[in-house]
N, C-alpha and C positions, 0 to 999 in steps of 0.2 A: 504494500500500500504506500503512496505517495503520500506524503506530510508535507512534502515541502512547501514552500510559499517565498519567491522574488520579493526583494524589497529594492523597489527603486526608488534614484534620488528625487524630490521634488525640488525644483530651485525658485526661490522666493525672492531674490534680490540679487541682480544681476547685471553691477554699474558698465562693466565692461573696462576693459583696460586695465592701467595699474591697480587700483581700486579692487578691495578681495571681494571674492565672489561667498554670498549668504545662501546655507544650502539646509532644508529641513528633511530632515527621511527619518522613516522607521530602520533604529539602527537592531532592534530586536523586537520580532514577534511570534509568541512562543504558545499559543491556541488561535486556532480559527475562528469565525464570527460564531460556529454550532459548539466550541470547545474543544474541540478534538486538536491535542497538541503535535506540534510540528518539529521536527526533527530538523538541525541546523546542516549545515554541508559537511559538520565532521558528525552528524548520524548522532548527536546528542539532544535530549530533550530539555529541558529547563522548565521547572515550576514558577508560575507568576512570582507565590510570593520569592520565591529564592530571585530571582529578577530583581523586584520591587528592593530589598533588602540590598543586593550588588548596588543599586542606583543613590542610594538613600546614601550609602558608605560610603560612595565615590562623591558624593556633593557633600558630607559630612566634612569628607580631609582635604576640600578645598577644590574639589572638582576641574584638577588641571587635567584636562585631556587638550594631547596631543597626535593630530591625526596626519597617515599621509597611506601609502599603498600596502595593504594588506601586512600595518603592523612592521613595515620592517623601514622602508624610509619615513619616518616618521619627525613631524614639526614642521610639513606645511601647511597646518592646519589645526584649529583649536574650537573645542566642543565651548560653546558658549551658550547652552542652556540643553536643558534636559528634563522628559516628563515620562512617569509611566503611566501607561490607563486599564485597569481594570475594566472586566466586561461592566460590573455594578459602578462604575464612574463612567463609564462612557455611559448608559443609559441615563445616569444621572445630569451628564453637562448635557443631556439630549440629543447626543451623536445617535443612538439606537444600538443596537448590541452587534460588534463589530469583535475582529483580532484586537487580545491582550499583549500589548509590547511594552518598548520601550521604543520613546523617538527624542531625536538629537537633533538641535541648529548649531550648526558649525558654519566658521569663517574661514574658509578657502583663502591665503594669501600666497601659496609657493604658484608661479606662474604654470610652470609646468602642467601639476597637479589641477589649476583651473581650465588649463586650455583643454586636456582630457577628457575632464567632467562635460563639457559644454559639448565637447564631437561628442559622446554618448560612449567613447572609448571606457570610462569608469563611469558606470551608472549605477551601480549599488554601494549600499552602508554594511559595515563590517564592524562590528566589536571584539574585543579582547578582553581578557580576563583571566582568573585561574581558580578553580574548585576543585572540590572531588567529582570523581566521576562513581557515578554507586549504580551498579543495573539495574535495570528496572524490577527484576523478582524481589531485588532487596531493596528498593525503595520503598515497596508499597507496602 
């Protein structure tokens, strides 16, 4: 069975030229709009709240993220806000019940990394981080 689920970039502010490029995306979404959770590209699942908890800890210690191409050129770019939403919080801002993720506005300023983005060459969000990995028979 397919769990997965694309997350492309949405670009919100786009001065063009020197000026960094403002880019919103779902940087993790980890259940579908019916709940049924979705398996990442390395085949792992993540619990909302284990998510919710990641996100809270990372704005806790000051929420420097530093972004560039899958983690490894990294600091052309900086996560400058960050929100998760619950299927019961999205019903509640009135979105209607939709995927539980996480989504990130990051400020694109490495040239390179904006001219990418814009041809469509990098169009999805990526996160990083580090846990346990615990199988599914012993999670539940």
């Amino acid at each position: 069975m397919d769990t997965s689920l694309r997350l492309e970039f949405r670009k919100v502010d786009d001065p063009g030229g020197e000026k960094p490029l403002t880019v919103v995306a779902w940087a993790s979404i980890v259940t579908k709009a019916d709940g049924t959770p979705i398996a990442d590209y390395d085949d792992h699942i993540i619990e909302f709240a284990e998510l919710e908890k990641a996100f809270a800890d990372f704005a806790k210690t000051g929420g420097v993220g530093r972004g560039g191409e899958m983690h490894e050129a990294v600091g052309g770019a900086d996560i400058i806000g960050q929100i998760t939403l619950s299927r019961d919080e999205r019903i509640a801002l009135g979105f209607g019940p939709g995927p539980e993720g996480a989504i990130v506005k990051v400020r694109v300023h490495d040239a390179d990394l904006k001219k990418r983005i814009r041809s469509g060459e990098l169009a999805e969000m990526s996160i990083a981080g580090e846990g346990e990995a615990v199988p599914l028979a012993e999670a539940a």
